[in-house]
The first five atom37 places (N, CA, C, CB, O) and aatype in JSON, in Angstrom:
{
  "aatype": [20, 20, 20, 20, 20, 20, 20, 20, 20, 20, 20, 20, 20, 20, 20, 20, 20, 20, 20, 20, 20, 20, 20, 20, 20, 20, 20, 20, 20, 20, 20, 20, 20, 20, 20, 20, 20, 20, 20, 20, 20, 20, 20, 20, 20, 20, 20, 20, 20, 20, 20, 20, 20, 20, 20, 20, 20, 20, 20, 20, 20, 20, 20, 20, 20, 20, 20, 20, 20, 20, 20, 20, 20, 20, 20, 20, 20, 20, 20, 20, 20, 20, 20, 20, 20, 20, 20, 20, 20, 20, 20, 20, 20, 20, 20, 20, 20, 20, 20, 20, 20, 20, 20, 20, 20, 20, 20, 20, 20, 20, 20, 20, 20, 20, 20, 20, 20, 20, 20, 20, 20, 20, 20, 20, 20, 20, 20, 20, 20, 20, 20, 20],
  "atom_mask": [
    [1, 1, 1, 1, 1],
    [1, 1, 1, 1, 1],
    [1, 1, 1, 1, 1],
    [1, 1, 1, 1, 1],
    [1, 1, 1, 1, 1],
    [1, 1, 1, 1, 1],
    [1, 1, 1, 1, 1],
    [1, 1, 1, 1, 1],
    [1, 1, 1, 1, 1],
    [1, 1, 1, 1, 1],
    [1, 1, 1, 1, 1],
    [1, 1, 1, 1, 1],
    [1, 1, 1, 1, 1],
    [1, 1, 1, 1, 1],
    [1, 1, 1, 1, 1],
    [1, 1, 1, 1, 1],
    [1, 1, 1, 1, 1],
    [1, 1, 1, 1, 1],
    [1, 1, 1, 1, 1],
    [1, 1, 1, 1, 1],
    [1, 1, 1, 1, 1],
    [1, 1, 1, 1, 1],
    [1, 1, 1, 1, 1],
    [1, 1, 1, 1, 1],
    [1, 1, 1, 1, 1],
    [1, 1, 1, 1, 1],
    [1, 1, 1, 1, 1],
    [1, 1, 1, 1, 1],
    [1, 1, 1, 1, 1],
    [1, 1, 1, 1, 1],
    [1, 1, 1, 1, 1],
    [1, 1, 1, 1, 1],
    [1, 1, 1, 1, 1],
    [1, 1, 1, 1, 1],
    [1, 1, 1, 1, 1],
    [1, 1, 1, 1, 1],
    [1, 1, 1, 1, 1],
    [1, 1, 1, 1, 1],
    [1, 1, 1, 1, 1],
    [1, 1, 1, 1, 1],
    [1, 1, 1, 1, 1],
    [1, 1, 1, 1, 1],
    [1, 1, 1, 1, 1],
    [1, 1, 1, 1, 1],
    [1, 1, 1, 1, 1],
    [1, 1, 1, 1, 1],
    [1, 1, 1, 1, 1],
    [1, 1, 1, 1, 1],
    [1, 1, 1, 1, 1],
    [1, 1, 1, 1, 1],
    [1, 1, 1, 1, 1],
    [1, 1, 1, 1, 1],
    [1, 1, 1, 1, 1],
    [1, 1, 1, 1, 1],
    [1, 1, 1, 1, 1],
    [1, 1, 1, 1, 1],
    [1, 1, 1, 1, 1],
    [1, 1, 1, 1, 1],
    [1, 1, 1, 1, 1],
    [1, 1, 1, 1, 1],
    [1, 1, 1, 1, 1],
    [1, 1, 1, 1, 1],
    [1, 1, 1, 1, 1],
    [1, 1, 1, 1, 1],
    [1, 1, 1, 1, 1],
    [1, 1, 1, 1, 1],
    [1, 1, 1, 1, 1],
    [1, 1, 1, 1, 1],
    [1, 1, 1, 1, 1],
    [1, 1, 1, 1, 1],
    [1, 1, 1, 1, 1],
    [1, 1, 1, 1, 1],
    [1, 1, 1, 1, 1],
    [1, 1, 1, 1, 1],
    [1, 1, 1, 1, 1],
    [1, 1, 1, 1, 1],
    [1, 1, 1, 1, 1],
    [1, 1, 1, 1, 1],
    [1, 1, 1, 1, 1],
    [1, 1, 1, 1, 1],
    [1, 1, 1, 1, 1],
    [1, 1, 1, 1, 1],
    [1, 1, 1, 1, 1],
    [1, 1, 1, 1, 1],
    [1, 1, 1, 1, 1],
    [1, 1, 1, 1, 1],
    [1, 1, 1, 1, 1],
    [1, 1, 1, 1, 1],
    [1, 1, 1, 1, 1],
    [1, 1, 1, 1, 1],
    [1, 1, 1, 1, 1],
    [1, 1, 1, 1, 1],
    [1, 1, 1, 1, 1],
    [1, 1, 1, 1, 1],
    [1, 1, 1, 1, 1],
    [1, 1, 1, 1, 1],
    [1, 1, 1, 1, 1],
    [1, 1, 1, 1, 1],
    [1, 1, 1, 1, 1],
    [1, 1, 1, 1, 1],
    [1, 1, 1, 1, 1],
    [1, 1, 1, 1, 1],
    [1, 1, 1, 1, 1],
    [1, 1, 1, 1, 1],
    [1, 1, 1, 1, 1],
    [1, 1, 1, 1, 1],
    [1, 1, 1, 1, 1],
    [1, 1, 1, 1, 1],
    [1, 1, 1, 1, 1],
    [1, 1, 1, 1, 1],
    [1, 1, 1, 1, 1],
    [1, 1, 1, 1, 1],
    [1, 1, 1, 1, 1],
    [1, 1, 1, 1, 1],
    [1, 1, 1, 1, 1],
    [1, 1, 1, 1, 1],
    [1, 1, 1, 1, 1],
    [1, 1, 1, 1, 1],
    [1, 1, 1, 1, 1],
    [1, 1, 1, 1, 1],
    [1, 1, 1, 1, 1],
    [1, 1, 1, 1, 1],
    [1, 1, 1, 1, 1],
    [1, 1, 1, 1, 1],
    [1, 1, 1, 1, 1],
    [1, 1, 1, 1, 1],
    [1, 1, 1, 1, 1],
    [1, 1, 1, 1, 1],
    [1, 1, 1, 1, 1],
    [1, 1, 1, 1, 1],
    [1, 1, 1, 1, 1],
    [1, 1, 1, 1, 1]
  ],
  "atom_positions": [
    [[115.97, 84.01, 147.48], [116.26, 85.37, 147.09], [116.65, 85.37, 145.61], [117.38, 85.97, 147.97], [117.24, 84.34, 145.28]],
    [[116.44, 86.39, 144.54], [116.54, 86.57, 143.46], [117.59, 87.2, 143.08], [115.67, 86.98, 143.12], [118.43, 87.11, 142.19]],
    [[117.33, 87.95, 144.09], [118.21, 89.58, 143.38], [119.52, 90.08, 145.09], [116.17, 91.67, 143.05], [119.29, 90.99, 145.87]],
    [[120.61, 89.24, 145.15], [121.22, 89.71, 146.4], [121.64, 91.45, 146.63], [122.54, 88.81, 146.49], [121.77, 92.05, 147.7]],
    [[121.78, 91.91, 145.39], [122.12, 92.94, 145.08], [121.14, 94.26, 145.35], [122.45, 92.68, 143.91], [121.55, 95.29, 145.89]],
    [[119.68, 94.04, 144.83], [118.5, 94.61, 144.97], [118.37, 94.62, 146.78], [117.29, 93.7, 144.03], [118.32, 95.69, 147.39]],
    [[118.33, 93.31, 147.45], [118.05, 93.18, 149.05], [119.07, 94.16, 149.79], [118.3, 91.52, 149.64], [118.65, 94.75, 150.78]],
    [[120.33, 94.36, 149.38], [121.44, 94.7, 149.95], [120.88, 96.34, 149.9], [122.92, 94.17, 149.12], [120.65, 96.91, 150.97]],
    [[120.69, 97.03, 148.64], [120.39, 98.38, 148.59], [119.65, 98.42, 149.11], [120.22, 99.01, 147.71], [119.72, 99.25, 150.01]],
    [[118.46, 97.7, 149.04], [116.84, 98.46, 150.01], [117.53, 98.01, 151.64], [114.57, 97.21, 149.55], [116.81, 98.44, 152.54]],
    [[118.77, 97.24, 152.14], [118.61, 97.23, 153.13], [119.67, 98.58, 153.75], [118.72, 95.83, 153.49], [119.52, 99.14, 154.84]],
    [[120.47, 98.82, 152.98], [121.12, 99.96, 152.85], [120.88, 101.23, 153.06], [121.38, 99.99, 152.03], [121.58, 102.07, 153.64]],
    [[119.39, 101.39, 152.33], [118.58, 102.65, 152.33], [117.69, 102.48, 153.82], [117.5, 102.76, 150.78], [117.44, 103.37, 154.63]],
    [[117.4, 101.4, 153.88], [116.82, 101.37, 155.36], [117.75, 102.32, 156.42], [116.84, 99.68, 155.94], [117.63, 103.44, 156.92]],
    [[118.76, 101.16, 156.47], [120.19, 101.93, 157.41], [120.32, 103.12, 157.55], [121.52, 101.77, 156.94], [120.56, 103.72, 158.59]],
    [[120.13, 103.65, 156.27], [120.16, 104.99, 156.02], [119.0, 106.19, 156.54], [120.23, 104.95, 154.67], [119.25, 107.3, 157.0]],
    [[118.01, 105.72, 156.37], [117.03, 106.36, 156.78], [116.85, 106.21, 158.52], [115.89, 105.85, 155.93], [116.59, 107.18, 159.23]],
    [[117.02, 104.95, 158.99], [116.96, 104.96, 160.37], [118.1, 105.94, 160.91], [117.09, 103.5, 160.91], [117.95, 106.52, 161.98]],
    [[119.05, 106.08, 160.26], [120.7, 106.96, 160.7], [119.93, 108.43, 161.09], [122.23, 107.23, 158.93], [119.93, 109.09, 162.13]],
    [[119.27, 108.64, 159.71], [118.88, 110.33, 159.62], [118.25, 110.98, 159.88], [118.71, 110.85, 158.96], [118.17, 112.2, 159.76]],
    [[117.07, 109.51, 160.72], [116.05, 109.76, 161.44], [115.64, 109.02, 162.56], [115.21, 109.81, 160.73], [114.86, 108.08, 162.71]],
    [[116.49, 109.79, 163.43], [117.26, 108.9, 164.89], [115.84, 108.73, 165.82], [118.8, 110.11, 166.03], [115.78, 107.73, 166.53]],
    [[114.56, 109.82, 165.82], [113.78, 109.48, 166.77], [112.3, 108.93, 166.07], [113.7, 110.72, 167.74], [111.35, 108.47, 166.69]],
    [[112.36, 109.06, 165.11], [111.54, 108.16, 164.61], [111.4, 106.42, 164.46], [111.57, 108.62, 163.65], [112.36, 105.65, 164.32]],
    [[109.87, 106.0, 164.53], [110.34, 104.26, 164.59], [111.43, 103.67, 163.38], [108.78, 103.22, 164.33], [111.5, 104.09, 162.23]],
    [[112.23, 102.62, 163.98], [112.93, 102.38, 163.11], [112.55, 101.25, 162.12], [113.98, 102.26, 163.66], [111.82, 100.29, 162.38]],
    [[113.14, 101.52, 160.97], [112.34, 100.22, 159.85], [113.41, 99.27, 160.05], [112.09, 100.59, 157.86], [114.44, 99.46, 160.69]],
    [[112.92, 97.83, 159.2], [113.39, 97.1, 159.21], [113.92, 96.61, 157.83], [112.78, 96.56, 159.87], [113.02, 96.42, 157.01]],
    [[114.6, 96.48, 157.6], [115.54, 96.55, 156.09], [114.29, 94.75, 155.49], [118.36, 96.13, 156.49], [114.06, 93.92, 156.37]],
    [[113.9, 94.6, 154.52], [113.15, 93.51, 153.89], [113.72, 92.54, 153.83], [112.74, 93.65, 152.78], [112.83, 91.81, 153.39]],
    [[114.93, 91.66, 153.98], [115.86, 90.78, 153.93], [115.88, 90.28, 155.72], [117.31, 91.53, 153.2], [115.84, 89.18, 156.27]],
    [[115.95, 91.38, 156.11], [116.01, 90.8, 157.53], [114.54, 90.72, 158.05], [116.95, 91.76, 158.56], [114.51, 90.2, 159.17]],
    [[113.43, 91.04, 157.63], [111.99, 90.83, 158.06], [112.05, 89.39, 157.79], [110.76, 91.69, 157.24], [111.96, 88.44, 158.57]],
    [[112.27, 89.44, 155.95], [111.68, 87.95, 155.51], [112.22, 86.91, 156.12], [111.83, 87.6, 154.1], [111.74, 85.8, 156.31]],
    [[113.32, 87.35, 156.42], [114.14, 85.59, 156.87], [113.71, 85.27, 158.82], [116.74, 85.81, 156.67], [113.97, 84.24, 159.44]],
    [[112.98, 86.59, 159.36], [112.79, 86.22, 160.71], [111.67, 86.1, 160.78], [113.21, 86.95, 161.66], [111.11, 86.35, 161.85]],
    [[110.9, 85.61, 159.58], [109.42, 84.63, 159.64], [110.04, 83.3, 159.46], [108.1, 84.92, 158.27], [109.26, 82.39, 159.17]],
    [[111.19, 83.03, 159.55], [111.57, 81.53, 158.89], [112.43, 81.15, 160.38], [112.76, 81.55, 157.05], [112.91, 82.1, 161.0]],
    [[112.6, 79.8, 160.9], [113.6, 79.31, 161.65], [114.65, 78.35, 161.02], [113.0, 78.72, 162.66], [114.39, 77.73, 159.99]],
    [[115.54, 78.27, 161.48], [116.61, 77.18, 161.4], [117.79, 77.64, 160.55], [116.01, 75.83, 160.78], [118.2, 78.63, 161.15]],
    [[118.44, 77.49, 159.63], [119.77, 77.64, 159.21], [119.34, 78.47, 157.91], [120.65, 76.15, 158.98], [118.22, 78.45, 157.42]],
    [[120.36, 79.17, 157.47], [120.14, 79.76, 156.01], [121.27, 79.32, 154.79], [120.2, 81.44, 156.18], [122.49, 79.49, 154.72]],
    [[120.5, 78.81, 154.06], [122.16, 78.45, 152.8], [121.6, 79.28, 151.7], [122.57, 76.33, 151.99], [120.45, 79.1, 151.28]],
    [[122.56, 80.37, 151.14], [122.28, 81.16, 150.07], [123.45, 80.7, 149.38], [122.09, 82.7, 150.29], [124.56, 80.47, 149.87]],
    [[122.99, 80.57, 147.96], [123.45, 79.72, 146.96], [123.04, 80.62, 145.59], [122.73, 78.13, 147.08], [122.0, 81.2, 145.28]],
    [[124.31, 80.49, 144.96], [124.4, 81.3, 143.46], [125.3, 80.7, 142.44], [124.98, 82.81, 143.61], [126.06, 79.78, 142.73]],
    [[125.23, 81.19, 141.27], [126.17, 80.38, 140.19], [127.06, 81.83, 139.9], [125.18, 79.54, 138.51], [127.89, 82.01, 139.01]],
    [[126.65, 82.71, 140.86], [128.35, 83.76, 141.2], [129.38, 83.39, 141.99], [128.19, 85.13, 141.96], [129.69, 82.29, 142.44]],
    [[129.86, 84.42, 142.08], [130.78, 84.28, 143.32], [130.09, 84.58, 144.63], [132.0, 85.24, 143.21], [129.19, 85.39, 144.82]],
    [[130.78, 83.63, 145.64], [130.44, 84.18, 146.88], [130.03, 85.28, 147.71], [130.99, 84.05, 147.22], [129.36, 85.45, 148.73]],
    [[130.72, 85.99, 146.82], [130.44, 87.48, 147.48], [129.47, 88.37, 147.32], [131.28, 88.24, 147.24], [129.37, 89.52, 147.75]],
    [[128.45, 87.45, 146.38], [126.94, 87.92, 145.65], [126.12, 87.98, 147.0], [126.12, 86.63, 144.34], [125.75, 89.03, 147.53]],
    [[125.88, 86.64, 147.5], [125.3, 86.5, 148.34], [125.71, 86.83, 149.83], [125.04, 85.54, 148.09], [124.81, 87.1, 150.62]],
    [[127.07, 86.82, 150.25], [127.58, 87.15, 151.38], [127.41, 88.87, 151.22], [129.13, 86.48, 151.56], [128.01, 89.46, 152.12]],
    [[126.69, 89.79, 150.23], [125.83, 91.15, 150.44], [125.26, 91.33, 151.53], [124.81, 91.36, 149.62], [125.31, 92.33, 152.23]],
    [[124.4, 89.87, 151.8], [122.82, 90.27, 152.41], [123.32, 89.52, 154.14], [121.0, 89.13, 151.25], [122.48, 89.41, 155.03]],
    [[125.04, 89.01, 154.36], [124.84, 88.49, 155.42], [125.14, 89.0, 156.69], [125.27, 87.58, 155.3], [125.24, 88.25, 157.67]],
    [[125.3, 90.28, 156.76], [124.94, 90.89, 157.62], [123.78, 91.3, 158.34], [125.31, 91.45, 157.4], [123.63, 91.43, 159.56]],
    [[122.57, 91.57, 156.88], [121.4, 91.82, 157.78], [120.43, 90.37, 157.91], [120.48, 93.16, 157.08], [119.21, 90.51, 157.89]],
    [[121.05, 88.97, 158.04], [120.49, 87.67, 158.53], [120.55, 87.86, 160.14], [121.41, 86.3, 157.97], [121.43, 88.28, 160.88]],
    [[119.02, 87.3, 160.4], [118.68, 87.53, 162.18], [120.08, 86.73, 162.81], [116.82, 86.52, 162.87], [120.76, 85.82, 162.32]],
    [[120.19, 87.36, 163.91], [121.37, 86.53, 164.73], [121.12, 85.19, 165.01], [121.67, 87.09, 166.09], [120.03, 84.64, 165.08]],
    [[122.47, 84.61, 165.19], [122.15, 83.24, 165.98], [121.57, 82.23, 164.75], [120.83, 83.51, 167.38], [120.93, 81.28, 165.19]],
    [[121.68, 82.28, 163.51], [121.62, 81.56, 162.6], [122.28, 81.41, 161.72], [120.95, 81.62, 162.29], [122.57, 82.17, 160.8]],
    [[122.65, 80.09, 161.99], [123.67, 79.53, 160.53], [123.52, 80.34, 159.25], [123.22, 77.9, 159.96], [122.36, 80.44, 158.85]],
    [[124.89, 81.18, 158.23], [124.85, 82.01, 157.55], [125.6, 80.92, 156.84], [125.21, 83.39, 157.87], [126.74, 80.76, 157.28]],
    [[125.14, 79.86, 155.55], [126.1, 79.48, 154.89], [126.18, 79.69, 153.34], [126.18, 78.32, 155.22], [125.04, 79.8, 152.9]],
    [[126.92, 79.76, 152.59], [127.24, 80.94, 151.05], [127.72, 79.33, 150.26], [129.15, 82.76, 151.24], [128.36, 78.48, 150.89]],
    [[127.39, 79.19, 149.23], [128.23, 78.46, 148.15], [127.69, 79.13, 146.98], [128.07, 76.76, 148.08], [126.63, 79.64, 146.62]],
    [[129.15, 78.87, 146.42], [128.89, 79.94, 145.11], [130.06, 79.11, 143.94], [129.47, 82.08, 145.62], [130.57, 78.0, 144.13]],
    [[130.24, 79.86, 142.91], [130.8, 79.55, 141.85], [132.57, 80.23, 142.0], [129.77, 80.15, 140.62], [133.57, 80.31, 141.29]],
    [[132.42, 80.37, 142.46], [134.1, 81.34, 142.54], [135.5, 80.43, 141.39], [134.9, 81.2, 144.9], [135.79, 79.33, 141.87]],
    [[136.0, 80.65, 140.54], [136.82, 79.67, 139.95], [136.91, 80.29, 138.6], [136.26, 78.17, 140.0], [136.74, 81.47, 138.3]],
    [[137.24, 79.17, 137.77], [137.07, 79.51, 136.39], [135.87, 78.35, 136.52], [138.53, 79.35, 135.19], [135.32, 77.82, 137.49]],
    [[135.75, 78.21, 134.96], [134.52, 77.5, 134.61], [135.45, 76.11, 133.86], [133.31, 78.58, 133.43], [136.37, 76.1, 133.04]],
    [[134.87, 75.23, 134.44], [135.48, 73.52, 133.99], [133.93, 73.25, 133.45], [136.2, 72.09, 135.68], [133.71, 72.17, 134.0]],
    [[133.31, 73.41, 133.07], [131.91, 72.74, 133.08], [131.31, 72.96, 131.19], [130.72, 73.77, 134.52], [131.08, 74.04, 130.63]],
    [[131.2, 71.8, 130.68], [130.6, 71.77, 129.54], [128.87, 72.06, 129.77], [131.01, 70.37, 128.88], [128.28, 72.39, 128.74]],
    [[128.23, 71.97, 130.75], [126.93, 72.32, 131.48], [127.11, 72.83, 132.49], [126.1, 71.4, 131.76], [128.17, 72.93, 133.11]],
    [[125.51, 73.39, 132.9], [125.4, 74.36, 133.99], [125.31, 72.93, 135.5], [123.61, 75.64, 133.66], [125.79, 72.75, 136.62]],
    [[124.32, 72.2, 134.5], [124.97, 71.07, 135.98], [126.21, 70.42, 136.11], [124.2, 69.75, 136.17], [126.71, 70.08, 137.18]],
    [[126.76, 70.26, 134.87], [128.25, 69.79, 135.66], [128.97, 71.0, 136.32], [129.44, 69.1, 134.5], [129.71, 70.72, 137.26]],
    [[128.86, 72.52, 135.9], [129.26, 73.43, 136.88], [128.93, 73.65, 138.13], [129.12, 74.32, 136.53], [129.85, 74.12, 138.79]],
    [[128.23, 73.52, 138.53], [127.03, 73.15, 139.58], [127.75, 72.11, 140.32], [125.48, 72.56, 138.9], [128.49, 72.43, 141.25]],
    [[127.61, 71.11, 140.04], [128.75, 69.65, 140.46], [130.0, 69.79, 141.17], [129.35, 68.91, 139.17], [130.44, 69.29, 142.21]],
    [[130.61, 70.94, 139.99], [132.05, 70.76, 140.18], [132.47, 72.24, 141.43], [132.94, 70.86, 138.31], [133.49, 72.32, 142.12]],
    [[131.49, 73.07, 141.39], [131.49, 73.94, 142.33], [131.11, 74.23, 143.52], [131.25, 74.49, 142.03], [131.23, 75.21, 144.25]],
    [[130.24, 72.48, 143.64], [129.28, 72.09, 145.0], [128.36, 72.77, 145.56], [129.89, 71.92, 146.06], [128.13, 72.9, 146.76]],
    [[127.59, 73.41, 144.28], [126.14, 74.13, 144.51], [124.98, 73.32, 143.77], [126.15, 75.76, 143.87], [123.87, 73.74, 143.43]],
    [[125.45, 72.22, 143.63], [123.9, 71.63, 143.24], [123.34, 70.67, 144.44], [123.95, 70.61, 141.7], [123.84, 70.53, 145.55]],
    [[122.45, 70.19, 144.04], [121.22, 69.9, 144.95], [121.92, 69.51, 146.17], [120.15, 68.7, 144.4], [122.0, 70.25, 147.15]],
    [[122.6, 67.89, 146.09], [123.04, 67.43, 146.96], [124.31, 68.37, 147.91], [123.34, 66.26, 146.38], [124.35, 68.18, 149.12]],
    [[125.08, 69.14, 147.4], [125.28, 69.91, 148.28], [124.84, 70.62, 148.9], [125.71, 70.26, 148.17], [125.16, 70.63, 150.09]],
    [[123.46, 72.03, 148.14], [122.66, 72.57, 149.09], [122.18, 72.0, 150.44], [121.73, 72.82, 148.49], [121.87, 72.65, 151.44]],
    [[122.18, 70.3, 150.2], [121.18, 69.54, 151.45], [122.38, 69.88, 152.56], [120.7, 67.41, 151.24], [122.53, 70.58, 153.56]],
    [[123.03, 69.07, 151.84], [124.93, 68.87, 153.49], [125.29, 70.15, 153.99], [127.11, 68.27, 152.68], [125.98, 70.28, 155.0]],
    [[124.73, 71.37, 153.12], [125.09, 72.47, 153.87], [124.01, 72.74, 154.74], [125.45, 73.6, 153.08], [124.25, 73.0, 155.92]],
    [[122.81, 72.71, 154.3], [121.43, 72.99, 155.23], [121.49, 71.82, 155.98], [119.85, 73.14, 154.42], [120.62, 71.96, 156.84]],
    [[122.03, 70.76, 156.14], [121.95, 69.83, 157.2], [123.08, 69.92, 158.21], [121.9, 68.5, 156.66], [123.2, 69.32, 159.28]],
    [[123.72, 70.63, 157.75], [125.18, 71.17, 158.65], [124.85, 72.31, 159.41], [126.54, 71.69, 157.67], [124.98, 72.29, 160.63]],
    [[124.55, 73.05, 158.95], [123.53, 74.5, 159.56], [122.41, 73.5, 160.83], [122.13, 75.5, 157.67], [122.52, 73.85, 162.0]],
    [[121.6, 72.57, 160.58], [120.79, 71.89, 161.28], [121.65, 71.63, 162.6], [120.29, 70.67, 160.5], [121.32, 71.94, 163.74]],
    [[123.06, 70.89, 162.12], [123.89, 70.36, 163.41], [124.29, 71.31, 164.15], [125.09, 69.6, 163.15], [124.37, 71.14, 165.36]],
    [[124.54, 72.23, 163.68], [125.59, 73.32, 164.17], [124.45, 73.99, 165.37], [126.23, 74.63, 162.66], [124.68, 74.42, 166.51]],
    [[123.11, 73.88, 164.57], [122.13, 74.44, 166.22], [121.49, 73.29, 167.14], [120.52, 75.48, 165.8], [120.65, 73.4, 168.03]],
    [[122.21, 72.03, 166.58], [121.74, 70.51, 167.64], [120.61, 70.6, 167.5], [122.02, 70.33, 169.33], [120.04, 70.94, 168.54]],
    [[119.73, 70.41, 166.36], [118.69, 70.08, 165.79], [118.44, 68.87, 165.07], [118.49, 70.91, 165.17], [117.38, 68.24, 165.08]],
    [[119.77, 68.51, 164.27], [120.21, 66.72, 163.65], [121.7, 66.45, 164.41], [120.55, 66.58, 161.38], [122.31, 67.26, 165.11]],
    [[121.93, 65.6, 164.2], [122.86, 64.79, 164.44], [123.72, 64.91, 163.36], [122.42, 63.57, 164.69], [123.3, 64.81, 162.21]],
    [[125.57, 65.23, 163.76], [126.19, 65.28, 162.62], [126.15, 63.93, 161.95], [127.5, 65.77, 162.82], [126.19, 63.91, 160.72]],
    [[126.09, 63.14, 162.4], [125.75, 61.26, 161.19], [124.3, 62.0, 160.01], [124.52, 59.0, 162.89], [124.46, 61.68, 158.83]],
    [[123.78, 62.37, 160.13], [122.43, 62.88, 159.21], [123.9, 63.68, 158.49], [120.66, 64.09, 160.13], [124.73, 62.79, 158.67]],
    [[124.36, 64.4, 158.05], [125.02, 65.31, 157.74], [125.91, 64.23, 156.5], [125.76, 66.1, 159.11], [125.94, 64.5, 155.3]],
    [[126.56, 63.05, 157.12], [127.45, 62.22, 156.77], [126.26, 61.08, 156.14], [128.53, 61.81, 158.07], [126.77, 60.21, 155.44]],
    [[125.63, 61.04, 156.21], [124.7, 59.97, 155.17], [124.17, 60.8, 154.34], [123.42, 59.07, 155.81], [123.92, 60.14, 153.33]],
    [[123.75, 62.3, 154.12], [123.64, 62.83, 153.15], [124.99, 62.56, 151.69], [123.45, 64.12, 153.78], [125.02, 62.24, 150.51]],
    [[126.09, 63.02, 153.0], [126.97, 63.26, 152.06], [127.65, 61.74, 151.09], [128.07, 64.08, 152.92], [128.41, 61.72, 150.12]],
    [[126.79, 60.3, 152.07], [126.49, 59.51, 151.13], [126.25, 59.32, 149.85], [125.97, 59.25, 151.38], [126.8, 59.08, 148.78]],
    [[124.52, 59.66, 150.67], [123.53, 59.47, 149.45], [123.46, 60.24, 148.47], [122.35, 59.47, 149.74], [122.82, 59.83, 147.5]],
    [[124.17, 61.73, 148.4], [124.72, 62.47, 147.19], [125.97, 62.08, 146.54], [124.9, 63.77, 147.52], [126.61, 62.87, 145.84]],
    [[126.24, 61.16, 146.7], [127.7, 60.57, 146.26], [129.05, 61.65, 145.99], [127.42, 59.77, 144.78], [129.81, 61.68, 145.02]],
    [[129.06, 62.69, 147.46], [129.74, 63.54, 147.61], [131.36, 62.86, 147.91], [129.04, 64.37, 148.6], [131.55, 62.36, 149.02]],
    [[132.31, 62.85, 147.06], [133.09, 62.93, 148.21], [134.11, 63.95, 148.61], [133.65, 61.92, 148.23], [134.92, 64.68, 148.04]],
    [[133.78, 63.72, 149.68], [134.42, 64.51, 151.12], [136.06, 65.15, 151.03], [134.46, 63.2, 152.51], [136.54, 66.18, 151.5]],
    [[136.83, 63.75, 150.01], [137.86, 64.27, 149.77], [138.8, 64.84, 148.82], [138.14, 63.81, 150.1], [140.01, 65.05, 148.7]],
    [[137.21, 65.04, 147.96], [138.05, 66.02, 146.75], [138.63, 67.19, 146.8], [137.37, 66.37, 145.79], [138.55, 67.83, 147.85]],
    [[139.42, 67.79, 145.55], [139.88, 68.86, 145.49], [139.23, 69.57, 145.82], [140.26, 69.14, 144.68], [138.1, 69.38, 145.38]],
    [[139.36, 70.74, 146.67], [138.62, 71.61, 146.35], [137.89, 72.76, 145.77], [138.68, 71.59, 146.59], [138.28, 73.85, 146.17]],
    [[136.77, 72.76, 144.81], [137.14, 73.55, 143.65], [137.55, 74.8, 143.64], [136.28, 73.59, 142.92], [137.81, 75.23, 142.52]],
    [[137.72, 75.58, 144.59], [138.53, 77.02, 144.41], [140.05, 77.4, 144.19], [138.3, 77.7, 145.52], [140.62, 78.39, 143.73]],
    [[140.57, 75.92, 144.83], [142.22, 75.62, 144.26], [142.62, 75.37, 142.98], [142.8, 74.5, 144.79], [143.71, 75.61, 142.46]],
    [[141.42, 74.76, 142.44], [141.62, 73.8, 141.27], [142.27, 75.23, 139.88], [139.62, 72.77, 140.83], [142.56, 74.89, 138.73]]
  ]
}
């Protein structure tokens, strides 16, 4: 998704139109079409705050992992990848969250989850950056 903000209004105006036009077929807001051609977990990811993307998580099909990482904090980061790093939205985190989403519907095994968080040389017991 590009634009969480753009998905949220057209799904808004959907809402809206199905409200005002109770016996007519009802539409389907574009956010919730696109993502119920897709199976398995959803990780929406931004270099905002959380709450960019947690717009659109209401209209995600049921019964699927809804997971958000975002930037929320001040900024520690001389780069966009060490911000990224330090806010646990770059690559190797996107995976541990989409592989966590995987466990959570017993599709992997939480050990897949924990060798990611290996092989990204995550660790598990840092600060966490929204305290920091």
């Amino acid at each position: 998704m590009t634009n969480y903000k753009r998905l949220r209004e057209q799904a808004m105006a959907t809402e809206r139109v199905n409200r005002l036009h109770p016996t007519a077929e009802r539409q389907v807001p574009l956010v919730s079409s696109l993502l119920s051609e897709s199976t398995g977990p959803i990780t929406a990811v931004t270099d905002f705050m959380c709450a960019v993307p947690e717009q659109i998580g209401r209209y995600v099909p049921s019964g699927r992992p809804f997971k958000v990482l975002g930037t929320d904090g001040m900024g520690r980061s001389d780069t966009r990848e060490a911000l990224r790093r330090h806010f646990e939205v770059d690559c190797g985190h996107v995976v541990v969250s989409t592989l966590e989403g995987l466990a959570d519907l017993g599709e992997v095994d939480r050990s897949v989850v924990a060798d990611a968080i290996a092989r990204y040389d995550i660790d598990p017991d840092a600060v966490d950056p929204f305290l920091v």
